[in-house]
C-alpha positions in Angstrom: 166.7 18.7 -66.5 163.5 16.2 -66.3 160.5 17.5 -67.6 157.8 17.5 -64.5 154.9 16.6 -67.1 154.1 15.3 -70.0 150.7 15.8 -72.6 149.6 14.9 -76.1 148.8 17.8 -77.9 146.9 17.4 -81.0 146.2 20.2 -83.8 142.5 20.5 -85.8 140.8 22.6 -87.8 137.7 21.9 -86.2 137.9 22.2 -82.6 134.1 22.1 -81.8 133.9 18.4 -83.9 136.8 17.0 -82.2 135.7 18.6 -78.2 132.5 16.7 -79.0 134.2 13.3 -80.5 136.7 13.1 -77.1 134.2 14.2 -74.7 132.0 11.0 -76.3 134.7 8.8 -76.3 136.3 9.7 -72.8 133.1 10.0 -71.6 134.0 13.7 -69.6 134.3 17.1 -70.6 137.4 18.3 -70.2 139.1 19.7 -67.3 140.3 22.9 -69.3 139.0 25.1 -72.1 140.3 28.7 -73.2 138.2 30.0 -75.3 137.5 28.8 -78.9 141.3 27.6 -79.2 142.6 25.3 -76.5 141.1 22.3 -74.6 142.3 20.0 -72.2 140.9 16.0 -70.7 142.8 14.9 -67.6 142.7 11.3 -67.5 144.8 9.2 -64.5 148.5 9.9 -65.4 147.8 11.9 -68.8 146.6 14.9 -70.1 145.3 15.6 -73.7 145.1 18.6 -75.5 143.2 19.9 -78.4 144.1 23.0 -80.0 142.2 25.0 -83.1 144.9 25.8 -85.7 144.8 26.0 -89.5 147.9 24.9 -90.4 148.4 22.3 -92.8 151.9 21.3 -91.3 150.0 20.0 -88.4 147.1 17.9 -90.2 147.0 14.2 -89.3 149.6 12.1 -90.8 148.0 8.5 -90.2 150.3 6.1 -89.1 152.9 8.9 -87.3 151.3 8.3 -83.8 148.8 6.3 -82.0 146.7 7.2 -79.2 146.3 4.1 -77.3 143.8 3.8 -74.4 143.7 0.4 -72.0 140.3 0.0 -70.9 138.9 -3.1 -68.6 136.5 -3.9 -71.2 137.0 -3.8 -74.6 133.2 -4.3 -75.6 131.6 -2.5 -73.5 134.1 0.5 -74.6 133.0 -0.9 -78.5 129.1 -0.4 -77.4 129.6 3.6 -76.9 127.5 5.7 -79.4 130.3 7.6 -80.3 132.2 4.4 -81.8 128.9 3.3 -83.7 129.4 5.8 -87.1 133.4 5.2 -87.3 135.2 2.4 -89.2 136.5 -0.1 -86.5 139.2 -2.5 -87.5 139.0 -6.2 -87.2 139.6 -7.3 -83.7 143.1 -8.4 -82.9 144.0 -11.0 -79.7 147.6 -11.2 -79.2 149.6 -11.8 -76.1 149.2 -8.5 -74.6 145.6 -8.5 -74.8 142.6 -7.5 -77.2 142.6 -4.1 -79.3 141.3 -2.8 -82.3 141.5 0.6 -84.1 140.2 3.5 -85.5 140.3 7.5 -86.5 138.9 10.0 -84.7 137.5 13.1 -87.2 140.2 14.5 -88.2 142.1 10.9 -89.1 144.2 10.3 -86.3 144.7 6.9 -85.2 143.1 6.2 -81.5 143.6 2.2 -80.5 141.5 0.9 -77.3 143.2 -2.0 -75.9 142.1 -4.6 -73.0 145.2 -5.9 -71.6 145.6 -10.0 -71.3 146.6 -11.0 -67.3 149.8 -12.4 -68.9 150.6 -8.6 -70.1 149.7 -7.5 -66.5 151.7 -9.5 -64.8 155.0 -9.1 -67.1 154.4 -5.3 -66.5 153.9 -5.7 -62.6 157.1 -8.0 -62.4 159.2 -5.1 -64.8 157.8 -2.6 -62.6 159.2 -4.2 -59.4 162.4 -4.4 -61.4 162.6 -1.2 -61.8 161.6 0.2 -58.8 163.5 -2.4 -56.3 160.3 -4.0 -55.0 
């Protein structure tokens, strides 16, 4: 069986910090919100979750995943006020494209990413490979 959909789902402590951080950073609130213990943004092709629990099982473990978002323009997405009190990384340029990194309040690792043409165009030709184009 396929799974029909697919979402990141991450735990906090502190809901209300984190709703504010991602609604800053994503700039829109999100699409879903059951009471003081589940929240959900919709972006194109993804969904992320955020859900209140206590559990120390479930506290960040930096380096054990990366939420990586491709923008069209890495500075602009750099200028947000949100992005202003956290402690960006050195900017990296590598073949597929510019990105830096950060945590969001509860130390997991979120990496914003401008794709190079050179990566767009060895994704689009993959792509056609895959689908037959």
């Amino acid at each position: 069986m396929t799974p029909s959909t697919a979402l990141l789902s991450i735990a906090t402590p502190n809901l209300p910090s984190m709703q504010a951080f991602y609604c800053a950073l994503l700039d829109t609130p999100p699409a879903v919100v059951l009471d003081n213990t589940y929240l959900e943004f919709r972006l194109a092709g993804f969904r992320l979750g955020l859900y209140r629990s206590n559990n120390p099982e479930y506290r960040a473990c930096l380096g054990a995943s990366s939420l990586c978002l491709q923008v069209e323009d890495l500075d602009a997405m750099l200028a947000l006020p949100v992005l202003q009190s956290v402690s960006i990384s050195s900017l990296r340029s590598e073949f597929h494209g510019r990105e830096v990194d950060f945590c969001d309040p509860d130390g997991n690792r979120i990496v914003i990413h401008e794709p190079s043409q050179a990566f767009w165009d060895l994704m689009q030709v993959r792509s056609d490979a895959m689908t037959g184009d």
